[in-house]
C-alpha positions in Angstrom: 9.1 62.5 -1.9 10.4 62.2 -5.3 8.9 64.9 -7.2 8.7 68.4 -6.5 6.3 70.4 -6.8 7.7 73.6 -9.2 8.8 74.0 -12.1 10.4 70.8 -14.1 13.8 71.2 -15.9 13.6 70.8 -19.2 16.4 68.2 -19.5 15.4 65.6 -16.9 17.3 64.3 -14.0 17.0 61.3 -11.1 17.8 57.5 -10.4 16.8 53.3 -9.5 18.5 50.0 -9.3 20.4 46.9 -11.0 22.5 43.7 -10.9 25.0 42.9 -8.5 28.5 44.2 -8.5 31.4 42.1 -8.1 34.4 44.2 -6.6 38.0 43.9 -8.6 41.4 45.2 -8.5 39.9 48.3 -10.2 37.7 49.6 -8.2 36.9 53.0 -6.1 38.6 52.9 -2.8 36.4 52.1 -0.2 36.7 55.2 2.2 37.0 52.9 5.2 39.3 53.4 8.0 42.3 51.2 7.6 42.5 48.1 9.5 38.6 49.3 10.5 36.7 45.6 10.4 33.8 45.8 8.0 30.3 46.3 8.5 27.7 43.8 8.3 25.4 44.5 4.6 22.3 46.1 5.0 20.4 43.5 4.1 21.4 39.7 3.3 21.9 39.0 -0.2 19.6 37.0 -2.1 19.7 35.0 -5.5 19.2 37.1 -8.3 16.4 36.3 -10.8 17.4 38.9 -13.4 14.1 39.4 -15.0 11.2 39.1 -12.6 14.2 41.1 -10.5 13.9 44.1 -12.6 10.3 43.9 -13.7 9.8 44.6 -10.0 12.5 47.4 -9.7 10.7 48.9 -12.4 7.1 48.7 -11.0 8.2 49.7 -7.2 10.0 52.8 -8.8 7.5 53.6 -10.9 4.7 52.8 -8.2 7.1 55.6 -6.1 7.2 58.6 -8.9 2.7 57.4 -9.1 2.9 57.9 -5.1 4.5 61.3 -5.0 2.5 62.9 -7.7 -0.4 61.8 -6.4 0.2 63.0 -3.0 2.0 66.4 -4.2 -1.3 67.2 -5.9 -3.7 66.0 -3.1 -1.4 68.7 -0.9 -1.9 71.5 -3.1 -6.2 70.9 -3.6 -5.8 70.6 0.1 -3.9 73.7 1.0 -6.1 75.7 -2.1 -9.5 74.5 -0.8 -8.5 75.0 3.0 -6.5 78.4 2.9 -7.1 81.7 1.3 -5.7 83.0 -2.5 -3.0 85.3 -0.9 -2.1 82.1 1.4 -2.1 80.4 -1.2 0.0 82.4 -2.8 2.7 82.4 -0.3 2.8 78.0 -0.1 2.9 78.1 -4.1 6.2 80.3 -3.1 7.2 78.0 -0.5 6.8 75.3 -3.2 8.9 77.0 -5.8 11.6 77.4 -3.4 11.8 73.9 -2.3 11.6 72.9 -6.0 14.7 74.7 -6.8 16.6 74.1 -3.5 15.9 70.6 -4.2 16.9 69.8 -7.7 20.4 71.2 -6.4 20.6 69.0 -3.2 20.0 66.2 -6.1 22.5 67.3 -8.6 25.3 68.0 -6.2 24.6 65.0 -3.8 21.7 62.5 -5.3 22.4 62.0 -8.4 25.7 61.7 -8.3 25.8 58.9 -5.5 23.8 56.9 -7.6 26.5 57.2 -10.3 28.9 56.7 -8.4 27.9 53.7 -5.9 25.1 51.8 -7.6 27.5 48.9 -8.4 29.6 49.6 -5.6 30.2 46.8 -3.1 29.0 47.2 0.8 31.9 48.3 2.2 32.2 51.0 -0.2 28.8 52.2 0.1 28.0 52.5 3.4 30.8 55.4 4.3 29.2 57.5 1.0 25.7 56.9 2.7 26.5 58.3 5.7 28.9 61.4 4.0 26.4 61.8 1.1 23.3 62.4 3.3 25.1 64.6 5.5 25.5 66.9 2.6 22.0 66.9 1.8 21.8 67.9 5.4 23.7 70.4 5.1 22.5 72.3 2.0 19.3 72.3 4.1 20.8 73.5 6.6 22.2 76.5 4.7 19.1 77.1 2.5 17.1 76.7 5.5 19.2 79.2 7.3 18.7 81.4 4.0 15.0 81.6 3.9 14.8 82.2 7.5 16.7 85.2 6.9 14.8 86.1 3.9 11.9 85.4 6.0 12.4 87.9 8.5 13.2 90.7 6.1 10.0 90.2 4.2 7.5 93.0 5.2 4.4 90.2 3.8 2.9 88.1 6.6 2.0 85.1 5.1 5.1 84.9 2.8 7.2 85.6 5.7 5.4 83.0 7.7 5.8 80.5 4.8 9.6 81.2 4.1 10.2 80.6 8.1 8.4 77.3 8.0 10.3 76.0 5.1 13.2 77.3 6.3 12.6 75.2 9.2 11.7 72.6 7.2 14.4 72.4 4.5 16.7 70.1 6.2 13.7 67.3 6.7 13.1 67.5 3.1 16.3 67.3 1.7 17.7 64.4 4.1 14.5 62.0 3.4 14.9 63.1 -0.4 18.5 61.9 -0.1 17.4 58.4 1.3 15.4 58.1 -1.6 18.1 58.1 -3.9 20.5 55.6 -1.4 17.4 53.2 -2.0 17.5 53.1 -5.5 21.1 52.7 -6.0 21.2 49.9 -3.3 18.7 48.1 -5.7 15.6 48.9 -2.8 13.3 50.8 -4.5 10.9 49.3 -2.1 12.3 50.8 0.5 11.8 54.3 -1.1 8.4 53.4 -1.6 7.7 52.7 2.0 9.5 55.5 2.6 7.3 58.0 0.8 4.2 56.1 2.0 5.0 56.9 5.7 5.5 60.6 4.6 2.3 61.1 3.0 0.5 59.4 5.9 2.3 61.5 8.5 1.8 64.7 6.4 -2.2 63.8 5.9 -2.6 62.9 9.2 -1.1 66.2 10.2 -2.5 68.9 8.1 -6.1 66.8 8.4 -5.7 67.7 12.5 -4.8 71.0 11.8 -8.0 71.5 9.9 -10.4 69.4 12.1 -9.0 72.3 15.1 -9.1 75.1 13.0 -5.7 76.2 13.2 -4.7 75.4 9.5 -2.4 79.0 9.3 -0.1 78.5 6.6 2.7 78.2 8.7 1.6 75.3 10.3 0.4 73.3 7.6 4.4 74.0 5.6 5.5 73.1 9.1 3.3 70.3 9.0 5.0 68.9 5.7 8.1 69.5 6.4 7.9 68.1 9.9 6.5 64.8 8.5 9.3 64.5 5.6 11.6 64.9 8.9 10.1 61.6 10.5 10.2 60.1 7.1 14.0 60.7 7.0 14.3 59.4 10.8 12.3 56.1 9.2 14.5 55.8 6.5 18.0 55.8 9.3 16.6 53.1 10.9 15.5 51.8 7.0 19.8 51.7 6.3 20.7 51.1 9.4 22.9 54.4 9.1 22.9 57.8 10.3 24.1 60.4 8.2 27.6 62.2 8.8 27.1 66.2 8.3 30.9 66.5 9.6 31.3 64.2 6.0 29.9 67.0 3.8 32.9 68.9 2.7 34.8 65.4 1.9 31.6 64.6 -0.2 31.7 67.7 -2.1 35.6 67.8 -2.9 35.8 63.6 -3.7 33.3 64.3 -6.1 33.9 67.8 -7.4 34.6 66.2 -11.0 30.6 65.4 -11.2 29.0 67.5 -8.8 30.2 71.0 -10.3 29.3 70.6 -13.4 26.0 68.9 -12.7 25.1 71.7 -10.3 25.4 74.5 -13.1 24.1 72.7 -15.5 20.6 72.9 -12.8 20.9 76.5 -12.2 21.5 77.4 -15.9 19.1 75.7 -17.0 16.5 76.3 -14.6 17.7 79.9 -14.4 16.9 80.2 -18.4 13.0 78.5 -18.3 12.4 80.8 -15.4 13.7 84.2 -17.0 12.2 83.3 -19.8 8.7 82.7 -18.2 8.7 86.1 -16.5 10.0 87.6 -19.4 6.9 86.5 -21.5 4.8 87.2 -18.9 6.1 90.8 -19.2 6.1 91.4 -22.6 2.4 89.9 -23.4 0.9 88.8 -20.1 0.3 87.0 -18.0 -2.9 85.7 -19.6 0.0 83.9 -22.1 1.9 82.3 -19.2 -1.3 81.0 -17.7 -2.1 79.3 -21.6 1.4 78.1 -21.5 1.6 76.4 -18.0 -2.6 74.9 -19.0 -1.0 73.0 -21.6 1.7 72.0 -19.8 -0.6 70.2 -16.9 -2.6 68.4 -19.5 0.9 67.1 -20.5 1.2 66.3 -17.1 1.3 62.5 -17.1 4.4 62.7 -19.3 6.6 64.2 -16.2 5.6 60.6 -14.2 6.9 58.9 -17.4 10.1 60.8 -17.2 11.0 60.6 -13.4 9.8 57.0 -13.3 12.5 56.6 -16.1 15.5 58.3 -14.5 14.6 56.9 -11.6 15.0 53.3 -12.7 16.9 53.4 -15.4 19.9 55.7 -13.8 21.4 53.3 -11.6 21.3 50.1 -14.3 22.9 52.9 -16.9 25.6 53.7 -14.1 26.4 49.7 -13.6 27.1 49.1 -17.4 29.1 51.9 -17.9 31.0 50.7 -14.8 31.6 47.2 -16.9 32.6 49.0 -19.9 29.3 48.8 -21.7 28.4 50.8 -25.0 25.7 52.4 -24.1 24.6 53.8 -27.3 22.1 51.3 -27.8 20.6 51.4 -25.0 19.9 55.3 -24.6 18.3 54.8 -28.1 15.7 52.3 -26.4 15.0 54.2 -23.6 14.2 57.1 -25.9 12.6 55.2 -28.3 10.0 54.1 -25.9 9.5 57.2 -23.9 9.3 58.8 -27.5 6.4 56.6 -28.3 4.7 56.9 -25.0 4.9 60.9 -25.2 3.5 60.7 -29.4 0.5 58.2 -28.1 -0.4 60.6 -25.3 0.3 63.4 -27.6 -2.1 62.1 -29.9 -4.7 61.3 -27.4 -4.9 64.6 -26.2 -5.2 66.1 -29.6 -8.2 63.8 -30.3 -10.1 64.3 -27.4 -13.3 66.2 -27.4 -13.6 69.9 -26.5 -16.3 69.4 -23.3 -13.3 66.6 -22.1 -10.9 69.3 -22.1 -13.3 71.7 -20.4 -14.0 69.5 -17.8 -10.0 69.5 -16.9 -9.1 72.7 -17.7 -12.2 74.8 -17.2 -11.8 77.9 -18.9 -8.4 77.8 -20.0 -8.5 74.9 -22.2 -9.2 76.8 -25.1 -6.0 78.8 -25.1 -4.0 75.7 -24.1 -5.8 73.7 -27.1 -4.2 76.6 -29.2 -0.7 75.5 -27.8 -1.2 71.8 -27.5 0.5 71.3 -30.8 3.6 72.9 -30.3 3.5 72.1 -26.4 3.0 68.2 -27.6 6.3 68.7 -30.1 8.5 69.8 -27.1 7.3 67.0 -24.8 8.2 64.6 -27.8 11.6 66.5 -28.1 12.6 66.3 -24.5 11.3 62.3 -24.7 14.1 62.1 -27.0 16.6 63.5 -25.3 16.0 61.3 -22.1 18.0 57.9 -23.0 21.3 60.8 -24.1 20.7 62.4 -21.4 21.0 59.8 -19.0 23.6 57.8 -20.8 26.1 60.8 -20.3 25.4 61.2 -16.6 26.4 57.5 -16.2 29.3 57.6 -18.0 30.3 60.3 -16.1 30.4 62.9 -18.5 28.5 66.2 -16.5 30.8 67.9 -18.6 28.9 67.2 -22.7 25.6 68.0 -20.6 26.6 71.0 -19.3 27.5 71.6 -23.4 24.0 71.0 -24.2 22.7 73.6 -21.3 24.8 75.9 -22.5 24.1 75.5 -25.9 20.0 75.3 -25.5 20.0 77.8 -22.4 20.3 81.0 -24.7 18.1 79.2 -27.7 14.7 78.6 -25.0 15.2 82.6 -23.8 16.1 83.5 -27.4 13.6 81.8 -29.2 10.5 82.0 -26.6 11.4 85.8 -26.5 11.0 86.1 -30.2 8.4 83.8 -30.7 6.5 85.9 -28.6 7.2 89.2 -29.8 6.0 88.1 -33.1 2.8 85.9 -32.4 2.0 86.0 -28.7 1.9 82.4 -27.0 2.1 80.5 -29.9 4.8 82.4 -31.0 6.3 81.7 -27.4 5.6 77.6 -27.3 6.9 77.2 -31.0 10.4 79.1 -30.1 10.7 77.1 -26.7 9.1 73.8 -29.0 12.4 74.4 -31.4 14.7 74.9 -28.6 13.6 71.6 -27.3 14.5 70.2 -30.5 17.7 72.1 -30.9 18.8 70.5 -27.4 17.9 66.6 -28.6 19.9 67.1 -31.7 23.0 68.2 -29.8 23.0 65.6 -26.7 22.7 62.9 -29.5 25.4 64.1 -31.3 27.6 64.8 -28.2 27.0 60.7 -26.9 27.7 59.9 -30.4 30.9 61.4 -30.4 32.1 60.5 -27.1 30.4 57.2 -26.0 33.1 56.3 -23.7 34.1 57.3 -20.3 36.5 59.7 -19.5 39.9 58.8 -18.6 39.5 60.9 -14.9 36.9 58.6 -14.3 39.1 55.3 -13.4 41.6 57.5 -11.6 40.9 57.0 -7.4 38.6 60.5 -6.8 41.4 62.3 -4.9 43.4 62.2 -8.2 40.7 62.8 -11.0 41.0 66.3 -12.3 38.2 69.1 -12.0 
């Protein structure tokens, strides 16, 4: 499924569909074997009927991003109502792990197939299907094979048991997360939405006979998930009418080194810098803080579906006008223009609503996350902002002005949260990481106003473009 279920980067990330591409004397090599004859498309092309065309790319994505939350939450009540705290415990670990493993196997391999190939004609695409999910494969392969390791070291029984399941798991996950992405740049976000749907019925149907029989361990019920995310991903083969090429994974990583270095580090760093920084507050003036923090956070909730649903759709139709020379200025000022306005009306909604509302959500935290709302509600705003920038850059193939801003905001949210809360607890804390936020959307929109053009490496064949 689309959305994971850990922590969210700050600076958003993901992809969708657009227009046709018509191939020229410019474009990528195709990666087929010479003299090879070419393979049949994966579907017969239809008339395009640009508007209804993208009205419905936009509602089967977003209908996807609705579809994982949805089921990601229903999971977790499950697991929490079914299981006990400490077992608990050890899937919420399970969760964070996947979360992280995940939004590499995205930056590294998704993401950047969707930049790359979303206007790309048949030919072209099909080989990067095939070597593109064999490297998701393979990083779940290796992660897999890392938190088995870790698994067996780990002198906790239900941690252990969750780290083997996922590490069982991991390669399920990542593979059908992969499809996802091939979906959306081959203008099928249908597909991905079918896709998801047979995961979350698979993954219901199994942990629902695990607890009818009483044998919901929390080994299982990971297994469970990550046994139906692999039949998703088997789904999905037949869906492309491809089977992915592990052997492929090295050629994936090196062709595409100029993209997926950078995008990788910008993950980690700025993944790595919320993280520290939320133990770090946690250690210095509780946890009672963290727990305020993270309350207002899932009352801001909606606002992440807004966000994914948007890089989801709007990645792949950024991608194809940079690839016709496009200025894509105006358009990242649109996109955050209306994700601004969507984040200030919900904003202001939850700022208006009465106290026994937010009590009924929040139970007894919402007092302390009212306290924060403010600030919390000025850094969801900030990041809305940074969105259209954001995703502008990736499509112009520029990992290397994001991974500027990462570096730039990285020590500001550790720097400014620390101090914040050293001086007035957790609203010190949300108004440093609330200024960092706005620190970050200052700098990517000066960065895409600087350089709104592609870089030169970028029309270069990949074996020539430089790191």
């Amino acid at each position: 499924m689309s959305e994971t279920l850990g922590p969210e980067p700050l600076l958003p990330t993901s992809p969708a569909a657009a227009v046709p591409h018509q191939p020229g004397p410019t474009d990528r090599p195709t990666g087929r074997t010479p003299g090879a004859p070419a393979r049949p498309p994966l579907r017969p092309e239809k008339p395009a009927r640009p508007g209804l065309s993208l009205g419905r790319r936009a509602l089967w994505s977003f209908g996807d991003q609705a579809l994982s939350s949805l089921t990601n939450a229903a999971l977790s009540i499950v697991v929490a109502r079914e299981v006990g705290q400490a077992s608990f415990g050890a899937f919420s670990l399970a969760l964070v792990t996947f979360s992280f493993v995940i939004g590499i196997s995205r930056a590294v391999v998704s993401d950047v197939f969707v930049i790359q190939f979303s206007g790309a004609a048949e030919a072209e695409r099909r080989p990067a299907v095939r070597r593109s999910t064999g490297g998701a494969l393979a990083i779940g392969v290796l992660a897999g094979s890392v938190c088995l390791f870790a698994g067996l070291l780990l002198p906790h029984h239900e941690t252990r048991t969750a780290l083997l399941a996922l590490g069982l798991s991991l390669p399920g996950l990542l593979l059908q997360d992969s499809w996802r992405f091939v979906f959306f740049a081959a203008d099928r976000p249908a597909a991905a939405f079918v896709n998801d749907l047979v995961w979350a019925v698979v993954q219901f149907s199994a942990v629902g006979a695990l607890i009818v029989t009483g044998r919901h361990s929390i080994f299982l019920i990971t297994l469970a998930w990550g046994g139906a995310a692999l039949m998703a991903a088997g789904v999905a083969c037949a869906q492309g009418a491809l089977l992915p090429a592990p052997g492929g994974a090295l050629a994936w990583f090196r062709d595409n080194r100029h993209l997926n270095v950078r995008m990788g580090l910008d993950y980690v760093i700025n993944m790595g810098a919320v993280n520290l920084t939320t133990y770090l507050i946690g250690a210095f003036i509780g946890l009672v803080a963290v727990g305020a923090l993270r309350a207002a956070q899932v009352i801001l909730g909606p606002l992440q579906l807004v966000y994914s649903g948007s890089q989801a759709f709007l990645l792949p139709v950024l991608s194809r006008q940079a690839g016709r020379g496009q200025d894509l200025r105006r358009t990242a000022l649109l996109v955050s223009g209306a994700v601004t306005a969507v984040s200030a009306t919900w904003s202001g909604f939850l700022l208006a609503i009465p106290n026994h509302w937010g009590e009924e959500i929040l139970g007894d935290s919402w007092d302390a996350a009212r306290t924060l709302l403010p600030l919390s509600c000025l850094a969801m705003v900030a990041v809305s902002m940074s969105l259209g920038p954001a995703l502008a850059l990736r499509a112009l193939q520029r990992p290397g002005l994001q991974l500027r801003v990462t570096l730039t905001q990285a020590p500001l949210i550790l720097a400014l949260g620390l101090l914040g809360a050293r001086l007035d607890g957790a609203v010190g804390a949300a108004a440093g990481l609330a200024l960092a936020q706005v620190a970050g959307a200052t700098t990517i929109w000066v960065l895409l106003l600087r350089f709104p053009e592609p870089p030169a490496a970028a029309t270069l064949p990949r074996s020539r473009r430089p790191l």
